[in-house]
ChimeraX commands (.cxc) that place a marker at each C-alpha (Angstrom):
marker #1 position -1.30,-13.41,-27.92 radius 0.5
marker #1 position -0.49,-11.56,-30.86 radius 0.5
marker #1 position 3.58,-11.16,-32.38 radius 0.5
marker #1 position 4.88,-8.28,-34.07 radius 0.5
marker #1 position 8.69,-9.31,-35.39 radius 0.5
marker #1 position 11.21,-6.38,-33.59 radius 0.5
marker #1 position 12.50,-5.63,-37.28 radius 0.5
marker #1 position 8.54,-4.82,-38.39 radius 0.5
marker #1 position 8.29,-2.43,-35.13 radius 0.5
marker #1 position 11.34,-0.79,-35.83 radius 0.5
marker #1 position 10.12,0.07,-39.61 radius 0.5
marker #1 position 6.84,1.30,-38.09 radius 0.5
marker #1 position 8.51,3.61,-34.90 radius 0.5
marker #1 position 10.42,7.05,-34.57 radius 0.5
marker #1 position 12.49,5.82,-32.02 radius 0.5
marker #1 position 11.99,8.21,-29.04 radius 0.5
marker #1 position 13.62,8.94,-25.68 radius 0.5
marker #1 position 11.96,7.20,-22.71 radius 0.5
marker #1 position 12.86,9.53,-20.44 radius 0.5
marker #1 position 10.07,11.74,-21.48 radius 0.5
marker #1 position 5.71,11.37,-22.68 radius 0.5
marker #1 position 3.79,14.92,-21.78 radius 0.5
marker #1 position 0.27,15.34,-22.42 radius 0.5
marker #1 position -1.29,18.79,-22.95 radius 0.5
marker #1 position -1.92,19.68,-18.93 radius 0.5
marker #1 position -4.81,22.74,-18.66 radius 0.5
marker #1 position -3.73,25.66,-15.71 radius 0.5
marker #1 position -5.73,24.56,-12.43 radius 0.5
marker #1 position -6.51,26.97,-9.33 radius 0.5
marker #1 position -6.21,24.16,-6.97 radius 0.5
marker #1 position -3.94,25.31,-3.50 radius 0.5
marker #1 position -0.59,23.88,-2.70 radius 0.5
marker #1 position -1.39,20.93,-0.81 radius 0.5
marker #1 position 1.23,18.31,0.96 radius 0.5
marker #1 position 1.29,15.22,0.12 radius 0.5
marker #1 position 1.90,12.14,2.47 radius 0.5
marker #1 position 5.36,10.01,1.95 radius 0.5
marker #1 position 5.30,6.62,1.35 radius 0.5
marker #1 position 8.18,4.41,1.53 radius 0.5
marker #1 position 8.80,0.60,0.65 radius 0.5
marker #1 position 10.58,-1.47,3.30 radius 0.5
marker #1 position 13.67,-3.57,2.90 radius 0.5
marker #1 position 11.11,-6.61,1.96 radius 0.5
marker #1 position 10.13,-7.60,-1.01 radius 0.5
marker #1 position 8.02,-6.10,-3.63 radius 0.5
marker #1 position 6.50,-6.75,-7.27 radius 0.5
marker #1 position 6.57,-4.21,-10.06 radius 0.5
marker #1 position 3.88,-5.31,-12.55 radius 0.5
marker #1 position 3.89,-4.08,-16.12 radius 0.5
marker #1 position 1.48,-5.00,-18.98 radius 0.5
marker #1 position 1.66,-4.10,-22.43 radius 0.5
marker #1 position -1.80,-3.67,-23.47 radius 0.5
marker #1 position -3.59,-2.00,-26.23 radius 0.5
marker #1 position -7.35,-1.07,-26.98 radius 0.5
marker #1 position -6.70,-2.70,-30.75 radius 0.5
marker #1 position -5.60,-5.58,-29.72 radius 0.5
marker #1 position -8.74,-8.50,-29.46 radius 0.5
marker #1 position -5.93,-10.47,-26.87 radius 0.5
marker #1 position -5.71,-8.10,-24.37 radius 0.5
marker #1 position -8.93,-7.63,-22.51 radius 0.5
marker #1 position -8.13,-10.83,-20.27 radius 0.5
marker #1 position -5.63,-9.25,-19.11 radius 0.5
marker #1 position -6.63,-5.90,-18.91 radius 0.5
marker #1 position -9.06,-7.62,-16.63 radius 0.5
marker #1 position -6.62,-10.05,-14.77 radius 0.5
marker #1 position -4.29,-6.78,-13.43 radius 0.5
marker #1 position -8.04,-5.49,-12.21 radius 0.5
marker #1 position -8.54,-8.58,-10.52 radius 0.5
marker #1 position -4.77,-8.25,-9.11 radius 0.5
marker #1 position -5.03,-4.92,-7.82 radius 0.5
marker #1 position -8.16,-5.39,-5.67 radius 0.5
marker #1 position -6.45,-8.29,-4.27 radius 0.5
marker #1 position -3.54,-6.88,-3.40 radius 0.5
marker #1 position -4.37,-3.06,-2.26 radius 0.5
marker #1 position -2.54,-4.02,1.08 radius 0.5
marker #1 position 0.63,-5.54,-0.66 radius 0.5
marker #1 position 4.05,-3.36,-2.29 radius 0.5
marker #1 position 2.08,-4.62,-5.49 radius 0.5
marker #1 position 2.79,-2.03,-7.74 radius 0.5
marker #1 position 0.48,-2.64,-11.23 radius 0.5
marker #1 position 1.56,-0.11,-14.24 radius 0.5
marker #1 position -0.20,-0.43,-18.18 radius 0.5
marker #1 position 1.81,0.76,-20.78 radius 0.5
marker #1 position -0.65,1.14,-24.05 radius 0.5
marker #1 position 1.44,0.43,-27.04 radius 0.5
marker #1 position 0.91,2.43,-30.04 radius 0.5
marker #1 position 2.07,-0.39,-32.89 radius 0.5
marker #1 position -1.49,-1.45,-33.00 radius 0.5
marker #1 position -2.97,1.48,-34.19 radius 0.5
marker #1 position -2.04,1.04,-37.29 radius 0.5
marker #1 position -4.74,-1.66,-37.22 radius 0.5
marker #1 position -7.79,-0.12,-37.52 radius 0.5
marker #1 position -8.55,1.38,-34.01 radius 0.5
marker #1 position -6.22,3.94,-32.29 radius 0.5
marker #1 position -6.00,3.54,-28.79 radius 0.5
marker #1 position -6.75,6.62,-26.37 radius 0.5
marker #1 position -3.60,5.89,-24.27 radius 0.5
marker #1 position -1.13,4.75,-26.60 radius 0.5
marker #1 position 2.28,6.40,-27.14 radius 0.5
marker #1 position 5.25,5.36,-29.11 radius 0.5
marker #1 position 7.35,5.98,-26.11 radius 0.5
marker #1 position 6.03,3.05,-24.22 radius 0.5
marker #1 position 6.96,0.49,-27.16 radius 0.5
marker #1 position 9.98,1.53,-26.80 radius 0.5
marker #1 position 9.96,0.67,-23.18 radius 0.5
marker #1 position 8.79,-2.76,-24.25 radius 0.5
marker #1 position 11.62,-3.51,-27.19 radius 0.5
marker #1 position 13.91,-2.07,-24.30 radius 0.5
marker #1 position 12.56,-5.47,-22.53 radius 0.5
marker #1 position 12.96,-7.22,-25.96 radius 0.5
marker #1 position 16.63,-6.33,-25.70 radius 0.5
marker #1 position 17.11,-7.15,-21.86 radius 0.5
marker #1 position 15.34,-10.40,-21.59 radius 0.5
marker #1 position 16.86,-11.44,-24.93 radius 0.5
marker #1 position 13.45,-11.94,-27.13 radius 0.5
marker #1 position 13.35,-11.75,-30.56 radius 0.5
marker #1 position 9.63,-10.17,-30.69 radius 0.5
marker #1 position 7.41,-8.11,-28.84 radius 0.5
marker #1 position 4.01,-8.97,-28.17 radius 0.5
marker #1 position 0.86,-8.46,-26.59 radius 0.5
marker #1 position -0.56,-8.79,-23.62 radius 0.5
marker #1 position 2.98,-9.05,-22.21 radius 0.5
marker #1 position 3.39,-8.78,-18.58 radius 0.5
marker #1 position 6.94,-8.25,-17.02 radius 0.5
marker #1 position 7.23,-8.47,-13.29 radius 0.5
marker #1 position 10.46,-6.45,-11.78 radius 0.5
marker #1 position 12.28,-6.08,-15.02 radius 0.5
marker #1 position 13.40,-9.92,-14.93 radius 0.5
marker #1 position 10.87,-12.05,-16.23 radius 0.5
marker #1 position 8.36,-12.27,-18.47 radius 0.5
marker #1 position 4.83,-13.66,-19.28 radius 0.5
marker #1 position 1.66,-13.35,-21.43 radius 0.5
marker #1 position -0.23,-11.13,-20.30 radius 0.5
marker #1 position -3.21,-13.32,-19.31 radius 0.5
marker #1 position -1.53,-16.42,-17.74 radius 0.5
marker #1 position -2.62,-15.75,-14.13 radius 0.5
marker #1 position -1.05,-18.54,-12.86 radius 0.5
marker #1 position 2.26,-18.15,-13.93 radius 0.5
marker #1 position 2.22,-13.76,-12.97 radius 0.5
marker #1 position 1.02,-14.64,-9.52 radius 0.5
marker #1 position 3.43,-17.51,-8.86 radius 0.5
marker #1 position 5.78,-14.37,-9.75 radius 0.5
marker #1 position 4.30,-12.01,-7.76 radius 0.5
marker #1 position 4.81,-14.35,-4.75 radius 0.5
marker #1 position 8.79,-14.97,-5.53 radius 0.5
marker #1 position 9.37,-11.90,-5.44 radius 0.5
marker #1 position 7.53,-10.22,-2.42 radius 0.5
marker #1 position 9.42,-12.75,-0.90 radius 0.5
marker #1 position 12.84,-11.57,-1.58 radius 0.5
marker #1 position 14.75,-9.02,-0.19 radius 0.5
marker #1 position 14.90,-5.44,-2.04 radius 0.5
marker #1 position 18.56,-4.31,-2.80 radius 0.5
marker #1 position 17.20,-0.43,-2.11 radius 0.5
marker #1 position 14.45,1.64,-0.74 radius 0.5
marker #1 position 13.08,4.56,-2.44 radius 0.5
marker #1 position 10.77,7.12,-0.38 radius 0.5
marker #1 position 8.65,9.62,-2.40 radius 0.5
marker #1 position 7.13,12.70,-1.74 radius 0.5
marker #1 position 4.85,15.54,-3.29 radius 0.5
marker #1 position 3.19,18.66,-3.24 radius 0.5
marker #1 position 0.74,19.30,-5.83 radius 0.5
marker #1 position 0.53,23.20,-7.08 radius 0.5
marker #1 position -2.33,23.64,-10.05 radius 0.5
marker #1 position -0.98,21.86,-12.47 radius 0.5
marker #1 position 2.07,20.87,-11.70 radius 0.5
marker #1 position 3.62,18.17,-9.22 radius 0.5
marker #1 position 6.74,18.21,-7.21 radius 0.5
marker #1 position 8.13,15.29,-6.89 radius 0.5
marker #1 position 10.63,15.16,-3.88 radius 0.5
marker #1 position 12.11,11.62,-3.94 radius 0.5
marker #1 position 15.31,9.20,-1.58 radius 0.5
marker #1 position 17.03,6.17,-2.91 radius 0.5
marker #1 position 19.26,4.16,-0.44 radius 0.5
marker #1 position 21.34,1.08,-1.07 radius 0.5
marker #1 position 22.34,0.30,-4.61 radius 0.5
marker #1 position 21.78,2.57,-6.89 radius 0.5
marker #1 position 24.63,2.61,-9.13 radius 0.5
marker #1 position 24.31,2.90,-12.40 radius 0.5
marker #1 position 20.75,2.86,-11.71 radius 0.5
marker #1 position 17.41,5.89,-13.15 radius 0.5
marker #1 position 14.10,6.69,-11.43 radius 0.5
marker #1 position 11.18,6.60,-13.00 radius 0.5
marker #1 position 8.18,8.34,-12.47 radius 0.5
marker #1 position 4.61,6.79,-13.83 radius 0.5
marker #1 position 2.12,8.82,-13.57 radius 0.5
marker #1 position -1.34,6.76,-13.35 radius 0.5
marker #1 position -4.87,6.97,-14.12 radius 0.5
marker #1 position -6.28,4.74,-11.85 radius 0.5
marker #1 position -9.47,3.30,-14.72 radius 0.5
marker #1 position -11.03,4.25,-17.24 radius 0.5
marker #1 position -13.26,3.13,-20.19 radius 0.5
marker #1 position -13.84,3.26,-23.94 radius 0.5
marker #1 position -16.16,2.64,-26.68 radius 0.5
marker #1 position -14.28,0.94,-29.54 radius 0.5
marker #1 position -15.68,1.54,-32.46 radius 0.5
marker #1 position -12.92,-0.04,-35.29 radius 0.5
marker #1 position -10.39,-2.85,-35.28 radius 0.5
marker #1 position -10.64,-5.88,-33.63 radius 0.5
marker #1 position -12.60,-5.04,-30.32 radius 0.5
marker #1 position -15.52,-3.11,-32.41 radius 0.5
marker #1 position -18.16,-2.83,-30.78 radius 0.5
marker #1 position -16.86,-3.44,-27.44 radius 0.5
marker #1 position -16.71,-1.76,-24.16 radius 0.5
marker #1 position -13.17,-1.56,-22.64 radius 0.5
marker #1 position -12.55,-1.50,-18.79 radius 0.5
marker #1 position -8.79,-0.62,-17.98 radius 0.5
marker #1 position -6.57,-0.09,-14.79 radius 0.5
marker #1 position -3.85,1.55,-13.65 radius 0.5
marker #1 position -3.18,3.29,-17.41 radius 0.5
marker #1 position 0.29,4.87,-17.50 radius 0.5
marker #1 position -0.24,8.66,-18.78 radius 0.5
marker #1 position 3.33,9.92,-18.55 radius 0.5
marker #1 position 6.62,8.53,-17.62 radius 0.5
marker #1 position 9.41,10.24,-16.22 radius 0.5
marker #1 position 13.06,9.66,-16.24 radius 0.5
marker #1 position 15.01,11.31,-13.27 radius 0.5
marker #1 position 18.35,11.10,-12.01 radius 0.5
marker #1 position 18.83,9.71,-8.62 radius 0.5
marker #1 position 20.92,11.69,-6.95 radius 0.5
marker #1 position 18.82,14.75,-8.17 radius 0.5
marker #1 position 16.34,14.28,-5.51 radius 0.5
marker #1 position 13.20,16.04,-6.96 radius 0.5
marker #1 position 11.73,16.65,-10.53 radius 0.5
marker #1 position 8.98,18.18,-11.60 radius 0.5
marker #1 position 5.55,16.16,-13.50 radius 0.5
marker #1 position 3.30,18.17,-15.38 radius 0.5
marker #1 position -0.16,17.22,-15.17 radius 0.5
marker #1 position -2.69,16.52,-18.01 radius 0.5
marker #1 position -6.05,17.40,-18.68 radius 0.5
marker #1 position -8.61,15.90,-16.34 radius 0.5
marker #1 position -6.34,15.39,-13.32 radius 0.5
marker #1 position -7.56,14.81,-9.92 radius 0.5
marker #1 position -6.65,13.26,-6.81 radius 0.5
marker #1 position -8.54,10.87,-6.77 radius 0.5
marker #1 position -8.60,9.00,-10.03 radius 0.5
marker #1 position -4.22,9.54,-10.27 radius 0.5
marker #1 position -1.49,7.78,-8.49 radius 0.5
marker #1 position 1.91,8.10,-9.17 radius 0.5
marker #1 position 4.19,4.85,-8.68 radius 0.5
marker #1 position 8.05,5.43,-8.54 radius 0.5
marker #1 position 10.44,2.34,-9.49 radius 0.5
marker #1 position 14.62,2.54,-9.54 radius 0.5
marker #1 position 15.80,0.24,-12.75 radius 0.5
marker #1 position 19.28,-0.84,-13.27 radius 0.5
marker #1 position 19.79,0.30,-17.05 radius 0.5
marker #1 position 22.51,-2.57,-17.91 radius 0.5
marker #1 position 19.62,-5.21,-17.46 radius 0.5
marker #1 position 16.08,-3.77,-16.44 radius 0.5
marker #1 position 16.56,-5.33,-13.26 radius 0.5
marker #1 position 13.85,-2.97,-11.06 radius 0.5
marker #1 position 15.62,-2.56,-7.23 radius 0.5
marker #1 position 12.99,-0.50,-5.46 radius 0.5
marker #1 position 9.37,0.93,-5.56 radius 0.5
marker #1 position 6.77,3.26,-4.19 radius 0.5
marker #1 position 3.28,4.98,-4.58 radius 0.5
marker #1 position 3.21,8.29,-3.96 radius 0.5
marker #1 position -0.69,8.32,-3.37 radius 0.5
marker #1 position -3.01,11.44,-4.84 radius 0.5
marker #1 position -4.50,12.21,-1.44 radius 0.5
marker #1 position -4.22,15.06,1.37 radius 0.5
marker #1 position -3.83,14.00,4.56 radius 0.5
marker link #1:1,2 radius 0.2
marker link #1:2,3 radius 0.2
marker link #1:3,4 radius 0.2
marker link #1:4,5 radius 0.2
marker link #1:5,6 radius 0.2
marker link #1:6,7 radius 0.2
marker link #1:7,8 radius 0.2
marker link #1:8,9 radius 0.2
marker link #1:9,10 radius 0.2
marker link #1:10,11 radius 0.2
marker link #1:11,12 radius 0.2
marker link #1:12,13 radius 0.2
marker link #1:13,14 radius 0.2
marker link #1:14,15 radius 0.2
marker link #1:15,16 radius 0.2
marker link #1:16,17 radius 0.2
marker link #1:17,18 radius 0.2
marker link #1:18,19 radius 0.2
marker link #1:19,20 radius 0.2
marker link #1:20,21 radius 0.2
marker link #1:21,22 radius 0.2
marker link #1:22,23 radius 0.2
marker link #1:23,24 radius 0.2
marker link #1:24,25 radius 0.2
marker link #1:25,26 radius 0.2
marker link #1:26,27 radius 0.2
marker link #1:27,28 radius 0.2
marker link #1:28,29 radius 0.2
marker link #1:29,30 radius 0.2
marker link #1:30,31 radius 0.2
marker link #1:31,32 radius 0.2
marker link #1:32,33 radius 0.2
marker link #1:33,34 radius 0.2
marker link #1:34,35 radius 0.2
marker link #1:35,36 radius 0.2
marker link #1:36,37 radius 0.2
marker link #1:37,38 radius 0.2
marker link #1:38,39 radius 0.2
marker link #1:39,40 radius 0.2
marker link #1:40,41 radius 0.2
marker link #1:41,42 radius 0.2
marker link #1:42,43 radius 0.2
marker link #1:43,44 radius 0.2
marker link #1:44,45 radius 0.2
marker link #1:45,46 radius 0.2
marker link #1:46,47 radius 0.2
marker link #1:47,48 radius 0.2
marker link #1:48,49 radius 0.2
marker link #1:49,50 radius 0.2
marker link #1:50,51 radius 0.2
marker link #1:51,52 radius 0.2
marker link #1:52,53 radius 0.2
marker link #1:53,54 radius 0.2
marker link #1:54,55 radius 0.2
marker link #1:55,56 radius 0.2
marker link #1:56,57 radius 0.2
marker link #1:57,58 radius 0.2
marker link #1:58,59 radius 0.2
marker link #1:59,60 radius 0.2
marker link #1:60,61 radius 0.2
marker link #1:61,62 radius 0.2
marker link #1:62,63 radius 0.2
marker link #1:63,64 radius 0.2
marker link #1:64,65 radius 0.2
marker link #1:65,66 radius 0.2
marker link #1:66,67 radius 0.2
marker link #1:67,68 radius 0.2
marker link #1:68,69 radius 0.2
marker link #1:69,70 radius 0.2
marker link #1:70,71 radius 0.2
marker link #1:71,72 radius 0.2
marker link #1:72,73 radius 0.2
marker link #1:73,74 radius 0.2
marker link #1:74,75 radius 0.2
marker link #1:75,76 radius 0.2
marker link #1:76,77 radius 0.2
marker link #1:77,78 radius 0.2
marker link #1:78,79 radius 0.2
marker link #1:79,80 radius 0.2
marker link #1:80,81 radius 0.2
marker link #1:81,82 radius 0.2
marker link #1:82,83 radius 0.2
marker link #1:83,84 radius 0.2
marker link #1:84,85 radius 0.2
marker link #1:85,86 radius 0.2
marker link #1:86,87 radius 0.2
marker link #1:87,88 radius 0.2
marker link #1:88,89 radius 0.2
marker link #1:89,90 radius 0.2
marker link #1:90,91 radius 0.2
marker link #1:91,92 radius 0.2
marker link #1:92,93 radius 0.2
marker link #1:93,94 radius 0.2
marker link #1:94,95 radius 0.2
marker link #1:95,96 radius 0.2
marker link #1:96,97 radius 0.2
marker link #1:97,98 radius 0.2
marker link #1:98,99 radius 0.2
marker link #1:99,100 radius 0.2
marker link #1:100,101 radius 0.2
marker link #1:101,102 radius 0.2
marker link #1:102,103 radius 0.2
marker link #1:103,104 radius 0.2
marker link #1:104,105 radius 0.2
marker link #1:105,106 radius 0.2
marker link #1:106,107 radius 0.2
marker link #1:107,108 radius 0.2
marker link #1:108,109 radius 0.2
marker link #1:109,110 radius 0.2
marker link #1:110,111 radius 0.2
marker link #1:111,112 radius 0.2
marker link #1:112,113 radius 0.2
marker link #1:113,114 radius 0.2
marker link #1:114,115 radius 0.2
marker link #1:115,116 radius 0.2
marker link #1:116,117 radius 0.2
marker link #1:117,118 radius 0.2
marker link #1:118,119 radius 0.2
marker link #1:119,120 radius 0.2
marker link #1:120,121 radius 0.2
marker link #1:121,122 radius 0.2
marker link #1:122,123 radius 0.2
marker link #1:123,124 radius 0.2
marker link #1:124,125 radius 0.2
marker link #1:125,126 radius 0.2
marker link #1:126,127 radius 0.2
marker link #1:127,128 radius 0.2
marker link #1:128,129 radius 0.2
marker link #1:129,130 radius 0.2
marker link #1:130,131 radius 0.2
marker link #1:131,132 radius 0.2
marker link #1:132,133 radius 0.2
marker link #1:133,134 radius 0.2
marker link #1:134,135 radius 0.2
marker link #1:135,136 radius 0.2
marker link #1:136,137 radius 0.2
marker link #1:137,138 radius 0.2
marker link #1:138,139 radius 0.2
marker link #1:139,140 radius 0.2
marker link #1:140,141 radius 0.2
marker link #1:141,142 radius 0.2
marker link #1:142,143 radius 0.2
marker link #1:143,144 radius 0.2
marker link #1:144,145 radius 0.2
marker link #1:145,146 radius 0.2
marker link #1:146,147 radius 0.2
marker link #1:147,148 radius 0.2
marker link #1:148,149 radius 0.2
marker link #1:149,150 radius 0.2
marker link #1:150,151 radius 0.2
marker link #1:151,152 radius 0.2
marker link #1:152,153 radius 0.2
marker link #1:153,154 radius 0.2
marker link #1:154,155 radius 0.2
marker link #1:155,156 radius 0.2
marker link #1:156,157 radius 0.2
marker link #1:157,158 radius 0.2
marker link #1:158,159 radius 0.2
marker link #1:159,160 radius 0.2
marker link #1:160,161 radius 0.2
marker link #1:161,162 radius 0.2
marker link #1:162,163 radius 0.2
marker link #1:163,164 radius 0.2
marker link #1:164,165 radius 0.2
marker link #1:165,166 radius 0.2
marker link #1:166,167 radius 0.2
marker link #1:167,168 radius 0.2
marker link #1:168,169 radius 0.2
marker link #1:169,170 radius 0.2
marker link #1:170,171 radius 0.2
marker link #1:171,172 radius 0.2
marker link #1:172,173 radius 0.2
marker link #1:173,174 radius 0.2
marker link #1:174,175 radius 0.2
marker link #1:175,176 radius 0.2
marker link #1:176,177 radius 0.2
marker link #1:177,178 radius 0.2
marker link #1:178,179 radius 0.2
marker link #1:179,180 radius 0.2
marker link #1:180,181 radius 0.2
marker link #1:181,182 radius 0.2
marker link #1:182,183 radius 0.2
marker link #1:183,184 radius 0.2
marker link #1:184,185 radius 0.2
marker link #1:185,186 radius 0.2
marker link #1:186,187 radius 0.2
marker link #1:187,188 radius 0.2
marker link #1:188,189 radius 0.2
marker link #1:189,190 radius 0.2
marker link #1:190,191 radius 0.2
marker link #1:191,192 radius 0.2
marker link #1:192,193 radius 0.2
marker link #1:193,194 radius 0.2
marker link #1:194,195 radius 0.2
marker link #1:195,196 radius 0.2
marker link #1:196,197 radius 0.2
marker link #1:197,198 radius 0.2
marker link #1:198,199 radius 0.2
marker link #1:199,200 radius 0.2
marker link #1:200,201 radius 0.2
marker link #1:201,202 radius 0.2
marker link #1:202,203 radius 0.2
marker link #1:203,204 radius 0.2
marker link #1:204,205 radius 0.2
marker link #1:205,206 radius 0.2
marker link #1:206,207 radius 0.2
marker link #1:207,208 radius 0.2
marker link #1:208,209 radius 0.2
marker link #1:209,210 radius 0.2
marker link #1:210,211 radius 0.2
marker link #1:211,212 radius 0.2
marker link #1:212,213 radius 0.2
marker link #1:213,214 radius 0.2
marker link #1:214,215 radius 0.2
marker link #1:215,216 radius 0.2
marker link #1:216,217 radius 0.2
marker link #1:217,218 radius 0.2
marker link #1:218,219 radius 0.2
marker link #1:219,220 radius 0.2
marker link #1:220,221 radius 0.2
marker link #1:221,222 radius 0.2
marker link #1:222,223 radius 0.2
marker link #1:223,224 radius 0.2
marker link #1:224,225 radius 0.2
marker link #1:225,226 radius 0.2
marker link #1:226,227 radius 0.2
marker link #1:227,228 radius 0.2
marker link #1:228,229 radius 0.2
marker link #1:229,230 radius 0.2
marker link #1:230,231 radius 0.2
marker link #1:231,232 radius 0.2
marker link #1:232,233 radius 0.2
marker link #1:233,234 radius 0.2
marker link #1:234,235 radius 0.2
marker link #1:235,236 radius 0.2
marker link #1:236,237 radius 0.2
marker link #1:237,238 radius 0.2
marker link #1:238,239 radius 0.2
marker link #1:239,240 radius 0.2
marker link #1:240,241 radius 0.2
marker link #1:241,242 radius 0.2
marker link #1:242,243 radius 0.2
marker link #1:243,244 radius 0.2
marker link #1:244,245 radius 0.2
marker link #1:245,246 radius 0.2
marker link #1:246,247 radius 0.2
marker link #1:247,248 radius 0.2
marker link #1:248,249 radius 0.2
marker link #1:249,250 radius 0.2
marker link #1:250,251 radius 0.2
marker link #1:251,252 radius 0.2
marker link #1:252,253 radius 0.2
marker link #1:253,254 radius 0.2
marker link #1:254,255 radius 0.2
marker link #1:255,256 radius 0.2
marker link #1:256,257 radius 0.2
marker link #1:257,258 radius 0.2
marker link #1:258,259 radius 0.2
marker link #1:259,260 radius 0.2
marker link #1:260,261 radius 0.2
view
């Protein structure tokens, strides 16, 4: 597990909105297509984040512990998001997915769950507690608690995908006062060659990589994602959470999968 003080981070980061991370996105000619709803039930669900990076020699357990969590729980509202941090390239290596915007998600975190550093791997399961990254025990005992609770609201998603661009239709119900939406979008693995920093030499395996995140209002009921470079249906997801902003506290959740009926 490796520390970075909040005061260093802050010194090292243009603080940027969250709301917001676009990649360049290349016209495609691909058809409007529907795409099917899904919607979470009133039971319980788990929201999975890790904070991850490529530079970081501490974070390929559990790069490879949320692998080993998604195949085991493709049936489950287990919804597994990877932020890549960006305050380890600095270090020698720059990862392919980082963006500043995500440590800023994570000292958001720092500030809710009252810790005085961020780290990584860091896992945070529905906005309320907290874990390294790699302690499997501990994030499935987690996991368990709370797809055993009851959700306070259900969010339903749906999208058509038009070239490059998808339109996000999206319903919250129950509480959602005071409350966002946010939209990952995912790319579902991918690998890298590290060739500096700590993991030279090494061949990374990651899952469920957050490319974009976007910030919508709830009562808006659609917003628009452009798509990067090297889209496709079937490598992308996106995963939809509602997040109380006075604690983190994450309320609802659904996948919107990247598939025609």
């Amino acid at each position: 597990m490796k520390l970075f003080k909040r005061n260093t981070i802050l010194g090292m980061l243009t603080v940027m909105p969250l709301v917001l991370w676009y990649v360049s996105c290349n016209a495609q000619n691909d058809k409007p297509m529907n795409l099917p709803a899904i919607t979470n039930s009133n039971k319980g669900f788990a929201v999975v984040e890790l904070f991850t990076s490529e530079g970081c020699s501490s974070c390929p357990p559990a790069d490879k512990l949320m692998e080993k969590l998604q195949q085991e729980n493709v049936d489950k509202p287990v919804y597994i998001v990877a932020f890549h941090v960006d305050y380890w390239d600095r270090q020698g290596w720059k990862d392919t997915f980082s963006a500043a915007a995500f440590t800023y998600r994570q000292r958001r975190y720092a500030d809710w769950l009252h810790l005085e550093t961020i780290y990584t791997p860091q896992v945070v399961v529905n906005g309320t507690s907290e874990y390294v990254g790699s302690q499997e025990g501990a994030i499935v005992q987690a996991i368990s608690r709370e797809l055993n609770k009851g959700a306070d609201a259900t969010l339903a998603l749906q999208g058509k995908l038009d070239g490059n661009k998808l339109h996000v239709e999206y319903k919250v119900t129950g509480h959602k006062e005071n409350a966002v939406l946010l939209l990952a979008l995912v790319q579902k693995n991918a690998q890298t060659q590290v060739r500096a920093g700590e993991n030279e030499g090494r061949r990374l395996s990651h899952v469920q990589i957050v490319r974009q995140l976007v910030q919508a209002a709830i009562n808006n009921n659609s917003t628009m994602i452009n798509l990067p470079e090297g889209f496709n249906k079937e490598g992308w997801e996106v995963v939809g959470f509602v997040q109380r902003k006075e604690d983190g506290r994450i309320t609802a959740a659904a996948r919107l999968n990247q598939e025609a009926n």
